[in-house]
C-alpha positions as CSV (number, residue, x, y, z in Angstrom):
1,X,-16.4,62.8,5.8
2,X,-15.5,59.7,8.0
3,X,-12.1,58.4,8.0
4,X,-11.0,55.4,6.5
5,X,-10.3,52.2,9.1
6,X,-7.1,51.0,9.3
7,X,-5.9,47.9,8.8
8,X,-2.9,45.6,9.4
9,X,-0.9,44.6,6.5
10,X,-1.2,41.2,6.0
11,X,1.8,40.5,4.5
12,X,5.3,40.7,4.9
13,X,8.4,41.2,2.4
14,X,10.9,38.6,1.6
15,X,13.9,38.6,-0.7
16,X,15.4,35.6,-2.5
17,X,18.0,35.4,-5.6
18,X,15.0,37.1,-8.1
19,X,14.1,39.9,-5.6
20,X,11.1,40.9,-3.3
21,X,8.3,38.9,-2.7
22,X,5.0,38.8,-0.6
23,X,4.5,36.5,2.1
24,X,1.6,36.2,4.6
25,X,2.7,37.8,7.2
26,X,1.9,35.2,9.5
27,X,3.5,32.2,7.2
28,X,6.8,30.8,8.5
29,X,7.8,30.3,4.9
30,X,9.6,32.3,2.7
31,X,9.5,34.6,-0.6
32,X,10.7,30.8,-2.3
33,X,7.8,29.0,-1.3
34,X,5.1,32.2,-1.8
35,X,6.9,31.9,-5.8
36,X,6.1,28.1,-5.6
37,X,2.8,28.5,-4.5
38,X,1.8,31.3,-7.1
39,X,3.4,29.2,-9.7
40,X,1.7,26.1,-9.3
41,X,-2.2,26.4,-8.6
42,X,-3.0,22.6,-9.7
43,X,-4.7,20.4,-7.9
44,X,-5.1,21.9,-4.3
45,X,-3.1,18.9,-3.2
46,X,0.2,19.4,-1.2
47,X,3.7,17.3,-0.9
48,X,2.3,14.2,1.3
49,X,3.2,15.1,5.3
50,X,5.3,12.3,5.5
51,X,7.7,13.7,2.8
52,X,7.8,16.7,4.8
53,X,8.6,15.4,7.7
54,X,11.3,13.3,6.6
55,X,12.7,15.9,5.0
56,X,12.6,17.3,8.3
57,X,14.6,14.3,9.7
58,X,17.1,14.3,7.3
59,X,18.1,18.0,7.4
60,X,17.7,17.2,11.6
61,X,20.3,15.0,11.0
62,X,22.2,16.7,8.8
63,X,22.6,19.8,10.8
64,X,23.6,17.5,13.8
65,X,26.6,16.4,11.8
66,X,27.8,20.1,10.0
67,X,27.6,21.1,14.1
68,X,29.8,17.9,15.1
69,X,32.4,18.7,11.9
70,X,32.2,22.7,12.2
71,X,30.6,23.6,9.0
72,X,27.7,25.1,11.7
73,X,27.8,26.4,15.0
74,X,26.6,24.0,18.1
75,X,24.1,27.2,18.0
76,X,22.6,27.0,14.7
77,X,23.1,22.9,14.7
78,X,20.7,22.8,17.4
79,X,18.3,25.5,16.8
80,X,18.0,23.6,13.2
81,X,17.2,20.2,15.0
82,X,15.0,21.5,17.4
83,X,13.1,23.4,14.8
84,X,12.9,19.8,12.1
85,X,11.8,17.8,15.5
86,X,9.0,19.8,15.6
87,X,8.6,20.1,12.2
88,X,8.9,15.9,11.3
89,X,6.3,16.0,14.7
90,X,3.5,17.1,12.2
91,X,3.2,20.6,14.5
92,X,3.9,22.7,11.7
93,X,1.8,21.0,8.4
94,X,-0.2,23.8,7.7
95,X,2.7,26.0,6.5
96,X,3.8,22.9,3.7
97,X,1.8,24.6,1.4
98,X,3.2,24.0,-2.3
99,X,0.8,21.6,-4.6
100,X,2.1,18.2,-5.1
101,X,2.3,18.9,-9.3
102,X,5.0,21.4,-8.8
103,X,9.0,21.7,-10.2
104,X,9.8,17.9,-11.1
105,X,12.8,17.5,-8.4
106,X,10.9,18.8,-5.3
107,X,13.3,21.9,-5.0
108,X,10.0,23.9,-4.2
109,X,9.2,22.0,-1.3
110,X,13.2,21.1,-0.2
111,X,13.3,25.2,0.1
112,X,9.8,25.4,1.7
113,X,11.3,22.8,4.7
114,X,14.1,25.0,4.7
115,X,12.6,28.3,4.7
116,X,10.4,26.9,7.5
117,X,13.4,25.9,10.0
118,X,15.4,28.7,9.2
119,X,12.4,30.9,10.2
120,X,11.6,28.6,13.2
121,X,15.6,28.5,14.5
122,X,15.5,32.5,14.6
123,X,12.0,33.1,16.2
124,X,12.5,30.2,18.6
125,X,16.1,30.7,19.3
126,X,17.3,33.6,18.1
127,X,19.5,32.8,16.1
128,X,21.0,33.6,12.5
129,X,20.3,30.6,10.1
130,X,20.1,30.9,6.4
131,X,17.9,28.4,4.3
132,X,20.5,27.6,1.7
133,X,23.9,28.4,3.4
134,X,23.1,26.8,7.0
135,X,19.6,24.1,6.5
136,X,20.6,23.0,2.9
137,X,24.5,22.6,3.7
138,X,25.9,19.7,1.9
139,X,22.6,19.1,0.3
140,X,20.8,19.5,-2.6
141,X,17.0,19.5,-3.3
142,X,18.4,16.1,-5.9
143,X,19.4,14.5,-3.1
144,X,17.2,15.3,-0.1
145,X,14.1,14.9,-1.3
146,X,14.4,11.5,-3.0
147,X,15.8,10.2,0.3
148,X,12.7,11.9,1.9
149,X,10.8,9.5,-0.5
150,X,12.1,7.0,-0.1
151,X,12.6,7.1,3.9
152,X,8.9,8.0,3.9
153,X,8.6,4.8,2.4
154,X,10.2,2.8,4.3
155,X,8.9,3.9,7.8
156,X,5.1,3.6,6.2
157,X,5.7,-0.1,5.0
158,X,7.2,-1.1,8.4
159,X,4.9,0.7,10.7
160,X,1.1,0.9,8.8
161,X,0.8,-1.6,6.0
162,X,3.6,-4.7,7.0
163,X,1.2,-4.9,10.9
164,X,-2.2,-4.2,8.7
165,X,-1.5,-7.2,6.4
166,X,0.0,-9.4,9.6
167,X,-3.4,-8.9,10.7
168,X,-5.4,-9.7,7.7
169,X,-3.2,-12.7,6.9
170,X,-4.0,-14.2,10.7
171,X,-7.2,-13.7,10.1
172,X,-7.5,-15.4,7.3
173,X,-5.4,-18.2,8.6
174,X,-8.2,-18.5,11.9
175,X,-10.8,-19.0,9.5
176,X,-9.0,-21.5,7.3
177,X,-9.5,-23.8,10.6
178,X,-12.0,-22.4,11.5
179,X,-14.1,-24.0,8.1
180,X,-11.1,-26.6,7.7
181,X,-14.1,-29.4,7.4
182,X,-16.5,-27.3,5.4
183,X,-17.2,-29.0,2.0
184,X,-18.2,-27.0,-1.2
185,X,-18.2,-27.4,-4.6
186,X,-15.2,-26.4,-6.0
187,X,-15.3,-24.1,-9.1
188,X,-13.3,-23.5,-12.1
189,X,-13.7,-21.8,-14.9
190,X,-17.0,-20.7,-12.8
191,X,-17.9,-24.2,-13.4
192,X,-18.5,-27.2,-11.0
193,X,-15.6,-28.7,-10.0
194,X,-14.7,-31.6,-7.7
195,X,-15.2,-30.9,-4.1
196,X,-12.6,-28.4,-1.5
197,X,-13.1,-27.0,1.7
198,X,-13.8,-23.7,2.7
199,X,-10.8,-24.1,5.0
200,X,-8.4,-24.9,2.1
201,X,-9.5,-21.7,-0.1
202,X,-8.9,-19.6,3.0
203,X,-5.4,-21.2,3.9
204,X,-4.6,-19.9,-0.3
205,X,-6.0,-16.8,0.5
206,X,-3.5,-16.2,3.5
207,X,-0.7,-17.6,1.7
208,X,-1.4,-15.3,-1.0
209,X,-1.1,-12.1,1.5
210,X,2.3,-14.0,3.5
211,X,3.7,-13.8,0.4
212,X,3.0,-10.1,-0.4
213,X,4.2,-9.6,2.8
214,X,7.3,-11.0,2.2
215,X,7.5,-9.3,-1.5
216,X,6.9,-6.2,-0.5
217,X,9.8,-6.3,2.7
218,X,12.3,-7.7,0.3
219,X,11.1,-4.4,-2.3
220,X,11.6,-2.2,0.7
221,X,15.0,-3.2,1.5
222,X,15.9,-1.6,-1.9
223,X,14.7,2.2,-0.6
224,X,16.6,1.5,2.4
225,X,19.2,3.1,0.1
226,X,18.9,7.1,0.1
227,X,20.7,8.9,-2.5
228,X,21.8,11.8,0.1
229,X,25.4,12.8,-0.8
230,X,24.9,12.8,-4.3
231,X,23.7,17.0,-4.0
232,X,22.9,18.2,-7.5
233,X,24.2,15.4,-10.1
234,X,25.6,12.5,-8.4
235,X,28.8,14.0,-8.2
236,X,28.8,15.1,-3.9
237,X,29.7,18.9,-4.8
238,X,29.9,20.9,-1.7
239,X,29.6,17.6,0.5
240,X,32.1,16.9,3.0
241,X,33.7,13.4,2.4
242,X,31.9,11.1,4.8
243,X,29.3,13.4,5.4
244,X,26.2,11.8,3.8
245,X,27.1,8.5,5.5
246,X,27.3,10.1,8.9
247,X,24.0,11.5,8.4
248,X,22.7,8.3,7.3
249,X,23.8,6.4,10.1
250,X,22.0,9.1,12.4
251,X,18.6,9.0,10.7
252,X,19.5,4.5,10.9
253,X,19.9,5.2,14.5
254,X,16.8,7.0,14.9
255,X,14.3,5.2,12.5
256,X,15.6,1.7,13.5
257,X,15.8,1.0,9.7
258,X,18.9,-0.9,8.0
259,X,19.1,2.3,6.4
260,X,22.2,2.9,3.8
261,X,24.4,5.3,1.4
262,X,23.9,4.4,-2.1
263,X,26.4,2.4,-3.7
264,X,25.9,4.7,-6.7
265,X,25.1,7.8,-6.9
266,X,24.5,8.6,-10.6
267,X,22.2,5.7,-10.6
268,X,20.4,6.6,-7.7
269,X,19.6,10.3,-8.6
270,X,19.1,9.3,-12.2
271,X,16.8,6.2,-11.5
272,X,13.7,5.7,-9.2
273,X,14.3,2.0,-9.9
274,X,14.0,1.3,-6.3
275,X,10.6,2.9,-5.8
276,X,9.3,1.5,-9.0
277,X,10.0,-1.6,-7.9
278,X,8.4,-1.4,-4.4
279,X,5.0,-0.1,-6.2
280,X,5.2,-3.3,-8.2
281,X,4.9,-5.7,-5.3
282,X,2.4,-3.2,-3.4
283,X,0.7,-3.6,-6.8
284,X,1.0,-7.5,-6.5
285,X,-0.6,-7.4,-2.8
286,X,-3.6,-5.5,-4.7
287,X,-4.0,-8.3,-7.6
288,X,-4.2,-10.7,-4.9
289,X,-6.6,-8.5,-2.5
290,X,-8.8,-8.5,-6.2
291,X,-8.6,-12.2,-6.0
292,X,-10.0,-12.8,-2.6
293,X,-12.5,-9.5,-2.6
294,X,-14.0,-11.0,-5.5
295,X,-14.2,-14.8,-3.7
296,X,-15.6,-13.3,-1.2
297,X,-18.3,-11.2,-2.9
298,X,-19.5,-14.4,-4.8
299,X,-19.5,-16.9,-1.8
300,X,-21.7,-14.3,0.2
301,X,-24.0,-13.4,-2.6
302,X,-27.7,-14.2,-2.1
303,X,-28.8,-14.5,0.1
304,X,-31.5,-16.8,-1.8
305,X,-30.3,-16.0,-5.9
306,X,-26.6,-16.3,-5.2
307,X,-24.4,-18.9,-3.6
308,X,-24.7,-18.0,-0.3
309,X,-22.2,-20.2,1.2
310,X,-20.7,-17.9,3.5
311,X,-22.5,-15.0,5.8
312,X,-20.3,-11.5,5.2
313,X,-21.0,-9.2,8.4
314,X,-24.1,-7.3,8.0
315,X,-22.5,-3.4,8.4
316,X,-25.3,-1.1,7.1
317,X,-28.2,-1.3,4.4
318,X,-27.7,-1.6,1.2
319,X,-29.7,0.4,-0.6
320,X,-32.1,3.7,-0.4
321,X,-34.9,2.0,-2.1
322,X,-34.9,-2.0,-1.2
323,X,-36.1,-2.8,2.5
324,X,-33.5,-5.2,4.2
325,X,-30.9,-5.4,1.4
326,X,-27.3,-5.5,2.7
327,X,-24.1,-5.2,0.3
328,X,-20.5,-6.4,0.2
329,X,-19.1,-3.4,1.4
330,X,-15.6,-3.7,2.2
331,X,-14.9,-6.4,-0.3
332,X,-16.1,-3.5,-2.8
333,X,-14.3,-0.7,-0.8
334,X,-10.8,-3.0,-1.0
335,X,-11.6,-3.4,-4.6
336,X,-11.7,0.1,-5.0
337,X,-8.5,0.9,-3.1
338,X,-6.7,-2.4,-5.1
339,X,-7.9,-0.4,-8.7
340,X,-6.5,3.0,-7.4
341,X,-3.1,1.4,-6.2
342,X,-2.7,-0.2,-9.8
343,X,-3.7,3.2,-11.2
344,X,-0.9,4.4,-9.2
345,X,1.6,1.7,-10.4
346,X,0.9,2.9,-13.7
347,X,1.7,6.9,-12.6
348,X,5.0,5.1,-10.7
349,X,6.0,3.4,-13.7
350,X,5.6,6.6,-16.0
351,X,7.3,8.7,-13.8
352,X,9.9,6.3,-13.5
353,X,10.6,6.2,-16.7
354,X,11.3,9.9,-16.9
355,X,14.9,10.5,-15.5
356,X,16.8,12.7,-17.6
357,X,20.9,12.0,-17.5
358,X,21.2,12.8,-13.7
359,X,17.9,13.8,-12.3
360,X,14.5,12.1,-12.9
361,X,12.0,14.9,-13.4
362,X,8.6,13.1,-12.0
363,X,10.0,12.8,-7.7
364,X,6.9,14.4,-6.2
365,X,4.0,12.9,-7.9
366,X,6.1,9.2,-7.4
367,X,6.0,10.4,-3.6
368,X,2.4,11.1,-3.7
369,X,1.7,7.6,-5.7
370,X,3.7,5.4,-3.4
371,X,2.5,6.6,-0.3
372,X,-1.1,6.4,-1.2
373,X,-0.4,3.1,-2.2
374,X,0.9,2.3,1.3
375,X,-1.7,4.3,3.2
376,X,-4.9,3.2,1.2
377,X,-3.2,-0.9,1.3
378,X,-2.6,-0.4,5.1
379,X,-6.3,0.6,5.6
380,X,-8.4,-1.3,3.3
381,X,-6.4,-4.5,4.8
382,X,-6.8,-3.9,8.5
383,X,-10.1,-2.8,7.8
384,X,-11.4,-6.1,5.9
385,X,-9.8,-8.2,8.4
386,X,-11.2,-6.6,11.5
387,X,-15.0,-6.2,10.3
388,X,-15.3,-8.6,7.8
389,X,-12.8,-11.5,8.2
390,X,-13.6,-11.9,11.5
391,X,-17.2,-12.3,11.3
392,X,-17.2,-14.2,8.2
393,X,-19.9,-17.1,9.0
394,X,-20.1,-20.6,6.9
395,X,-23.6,-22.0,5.8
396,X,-22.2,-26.1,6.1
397,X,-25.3,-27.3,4.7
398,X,-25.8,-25.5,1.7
399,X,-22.7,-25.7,1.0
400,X,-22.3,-29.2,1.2
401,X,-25.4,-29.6,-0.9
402,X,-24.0,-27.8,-3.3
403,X,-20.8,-30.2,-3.6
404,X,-23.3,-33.4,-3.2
405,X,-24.7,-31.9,-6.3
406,X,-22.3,-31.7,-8.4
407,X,-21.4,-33.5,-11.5
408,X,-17.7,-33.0,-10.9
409,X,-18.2,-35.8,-8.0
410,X,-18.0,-38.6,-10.8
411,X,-14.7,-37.4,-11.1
412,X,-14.2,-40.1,-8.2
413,X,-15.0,-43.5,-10.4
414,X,-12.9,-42.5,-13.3
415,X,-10.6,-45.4,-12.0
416,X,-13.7,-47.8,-11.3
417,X,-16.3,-47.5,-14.5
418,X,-13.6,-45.2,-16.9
419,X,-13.6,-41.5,-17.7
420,X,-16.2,-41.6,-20.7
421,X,-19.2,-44.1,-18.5
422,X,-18.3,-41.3,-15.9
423,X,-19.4,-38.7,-18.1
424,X,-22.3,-39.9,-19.6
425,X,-22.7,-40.9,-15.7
426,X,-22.5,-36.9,-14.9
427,X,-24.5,-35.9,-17.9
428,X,-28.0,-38.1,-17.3
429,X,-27.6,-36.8,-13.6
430,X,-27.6,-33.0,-14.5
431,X,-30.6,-33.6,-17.7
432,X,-32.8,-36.0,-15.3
433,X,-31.9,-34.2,-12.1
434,X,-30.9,-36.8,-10.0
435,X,-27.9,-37.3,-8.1
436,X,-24.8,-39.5,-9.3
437,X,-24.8,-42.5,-6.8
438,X,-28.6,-43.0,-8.2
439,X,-27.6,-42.9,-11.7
440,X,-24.4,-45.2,-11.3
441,X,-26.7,-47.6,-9.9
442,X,-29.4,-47.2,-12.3
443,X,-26.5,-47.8,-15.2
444,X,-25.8,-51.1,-13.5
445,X,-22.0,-50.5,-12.0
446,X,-22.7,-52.2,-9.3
447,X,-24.7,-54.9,-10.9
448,X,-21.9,-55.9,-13.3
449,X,-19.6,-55.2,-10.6
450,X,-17.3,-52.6,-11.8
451,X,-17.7,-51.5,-7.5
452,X,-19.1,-52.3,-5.1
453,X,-21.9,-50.0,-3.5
454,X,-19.2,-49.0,-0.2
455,X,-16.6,-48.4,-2.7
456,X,-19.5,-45.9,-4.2
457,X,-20.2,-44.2,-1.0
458,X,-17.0,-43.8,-0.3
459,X,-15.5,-42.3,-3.6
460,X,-18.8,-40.1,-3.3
461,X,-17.7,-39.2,0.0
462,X,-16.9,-35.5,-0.4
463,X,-15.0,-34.3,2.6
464,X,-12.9,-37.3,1.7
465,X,-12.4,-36.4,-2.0
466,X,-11.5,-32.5,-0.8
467,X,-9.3,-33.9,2.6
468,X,-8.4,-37.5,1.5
469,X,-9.4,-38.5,5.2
C-alpha cells in the first residue's frame, strides 16, 4: 500500500473575543477579518484601496501621537507607522480582502487594517502590538473609517478629478477661440434659431465645467472635517483630550489639506451630510458633462444625414457590419460614466439618509459611491478633452449655410417691416424654398421703403447678428 503525501497546512489558528478561527496561513490578517470574509460573500467587491490606505494614514498618525504622549512605546509607535506607510503605499492591497456590502460602520475592515499592521509591526520588527489595544488606541471603527472616507475624498478630488477637469475646461476654452467666428444656426427647442457661433457655445460649455470646478472644491472643503475623536458615539470615550486634533494636524501636515476636527461630533458620526453634499455637486459636473456630450454628438452627426458641423476625431470603426462607419465614442463613454455617477448620487443620498441616533449604518457602500464618482469623473474628463476636445474640427461652410438658411434670420427686421410681415416673411421662404433677403424683396420692403437694401444685408449679416461686430 503506498503512503499517503503529505502536505502543508494551509492555514493557521487565530483567536479573537468569540474564539478560534482559520486563517490562510500566509494572510497577514486576522481570525476578525477571516469571520468578515465568511460572513459576507456579496459582490466580490472589496473596501475601495483608497479607504484602506487612509485608514492606514490615519492610524500612522495616530500611533505617532499615543508614542509622543506615552499611551505606546517609541517601539510599537514606530513599528505601527512603518507598517501603515507601507500599507497606505498600496504594497499590501491584496490582504484587504472583506466585500464592500459588509457590517454598515466598516468595523470589518477598521479591524482588517488593524489586524494587518499589528501582524506587519511583529514580523517586520519584532515587536508586541495588539490590533485593538495598541493600532485602534483612542479610536473607534465610528470614527476612523468615516474620516478614512472622507480623507479619501478629499485627496481624490484635489489630485485626479480637480487637474482632469482643469484640463477639459482649457480645452474647451482653446476651442471657443479657436471657432470664435464660426457661424451656425442656433437652435432651440431643436428648432432654428437666430444665428451664434461655435465659439460662443464652447465658451458656455467651459463655463459650465469652471463652475463645477468651483462647486465641487467648495463641497470638498466640508469633508475636510474628519469625525476622528468622536470613537464609538460622538462622545471621545477612551480618547485622550487633544488627541484627535493632534492626529489631525499630522495627517494636515502630510496630505497638505486644510484638514480639521469636527466642530460636532454627534453630528458628524450621526450624519454623512458632508459627503452627500459633495456627491451632489460631482452629480452637477455630470448634468453638465450630459449637456455638452449630447451637443457634441448632434453637431458631429452625419456625416451626410446629420448636422455635421463639427468633425469629432475618428478613434476606431464603428460598427462590425457597416464599412467606414465611425461613432461618438467618448461623448457616449462620458454619457455612460455621467448616468452611473447620478446612479450613485442616488445610492449616496439613500445611504445618507440612513443614520441611526449616533452612527449612520450605510459608511462603506457611500465610500465605494463617492469614490467612483471621483475616479470614473476624473477619467471620462481628461479623457474627452485629450482625444476628442482637442481634435474637434469645424465645417465653416456648412455651418454657415445652415444659419444663412434659416428662418430665424428675419428675426433681424422685426424693427424695420414689424414682427407679423417678418413672419409671413420667414414662412413663404421655408414653403417656396428661397432664402429671406429674396422674399423681403419680392414682398416690396425695399420698394415702399420700409429699408433700404444695405440695411437688409446688413441685418442679414449673420456673424454680425451672433457677434454684433
Amino acid at each position: 500500500m503506498s503512503e499517503t503525501p503529505r502536505t502543508e497546512k494551509n492555514t493557521r489558528t487565530e483567536h479573537d473575543s468569540m474564539g478560534a478561527v482559520e486563517v490562510p496561513a500566509d494572510a497577514l490578517y486576522g481570525a476578525q477579518t477571516a469571520r468578515a470574509v465568511e460572513n459576507f460573500p456579496i459582490s466580490g467587491q472589496p473596501v475601495p484601496p483608497e479607504i484602506v490606505h487612509a485608514l492606514a494614514r490615519i492610524k500612522a498618525a495616530a500611533a505617532a501621537e499615543n508614542g509622543a504622549n506615552g499611551v505606546l512605546t517609541a517601539e510599537q509607535a514606530d513599528a505601527i507607522v512603518a507598517a501603515a506607510g507601507r500599507v497606505a503605499a498600496g504594497e499590501y492591497d491584496d490582504h484587504f480582502p472583506i466585500d464592500v456590502f459588509q457590517t454598515g460602520s466598516g468595523t470589518s475592515t477598521n479591524m482588517n487594517v488593524n489586524e494587518v499592521l499589528s501582524h506587519l509591526a511583529q514580523r517586520d520588527a519584532g515587536v508586541t502590538v495588539h490590533p485593538n489595544d495598541h493600532v485602534n488606541a483612542g479610536q473607534s471603527s465610528n470614527d476612523t473609517f468615516p474620516s478614512a472616507i472622507r480623507l479619501a475624498a478629499a485627496v481624490a478630488v484635489r489630485d485626479r478629478l480637480d487637474p482632469a477637469l482643469a484640463t477639459l475646461q482649457a480645452s474647451l476654452e482653446r476651442k471657443a477661440g479657436e471657432f470664435g467666428d464660426v457661424v451656425k444656426a442656433g437652435r432651440t427647442h431643436l428648432m432654428d434659431a437666430v444665428p451664434v457661433t461655435i465659439g460662443q457655445e464652447f465658451a458656455g460649455y467651459a463655463r459650465q465645467v469652471a463652475l463645477g470646478r468651483q462647486r465641487i472644491r467648495e463641497a470638498a472643503e466640508y469633508v475636510h472635517e474628519l469625525p476622528l475623536g468622536g470613537t464609538a458615539t460622538g462622545t471621545g470615550l477612551n480618547a485622550r483630550p487633544g488627541f484627535a486634533n493632534a492626529v489631525i494636524q499630522r495627517l494636515a501636515q502630510e496630505t497638505d489639506l486644510t484638514l480639521r476636527e469636527a466642530d460636532d461630533h454627534f453630528e458628524a458620526q450621526s450624519s454623512q451630510d458632508a459627503v452627500v453634499a459633495l456627491s451632489g455637486a460631482l452629480r452637477t459636473l455630470a448634468v453638465s458633462l450630459t449637456k455638452i456630450c449630447n451637443d457634441l454628438r448632434w453637431m458631429g452627426s452625419g456625416p451626410l444625414a446629420g448636422l455635421a458641423e463639427l468633425h469629432l476625431p475618428d478613434l476606431q470603426p464603428g460598427s462590425s457590419i457597416m464599412p467606414g462607419k465611425v461613432n461618438p465614442v467618448l461623448p457616449e463613454a462620458t454619457l455612460m460614466v455621467c448616468a452611473q455617477v447620478i446612479g450613485h448620487d442616488t445610492t449616496i443620498t439613500m445611504a445618507g439618509a440612513s443614520g441611526a441616533f449616533e452612527l449612520n449604518v450605510m459608511l462603506p457602500v457611500i465610500g465605494r459611491a463617492v469614490l467612483e464618482q471621483i475616479t470614473f469623473l476624473a477619467g471620462a474628463t481628461e479623457t474627452l478633452a485629450t482625444r476628442c476636445i482637442e481634435g474637434l474640427e469645424a465645417d465653416a461652410d456648412r455651418a454657415r449655410t445652415f444659419a444663412e438658411s434659416s428662418p430665424a434670420i428675419v428675426t433681424a427686421l422685426n424693427s424695420y417691416i414689424g414682427y407679423e410681415a417678418a413672419a409671413a416673411v420667414a414662412k413663404q421662404a421655408v414653403k417656396e424654398g428661397r432664402t429671406i433677403r429674396e422674399v423681403v424683396i419680392e414682398r416690396g420692403h425695399v420698394e415702399r421703403g420700409d429699408l433700404t437694401e444695405a440695411q437688409l444685408d446688413e441685418a442679414l449679416d449673420v456673424l454680425r447678428m451672433a457677434t454684433g461686430r
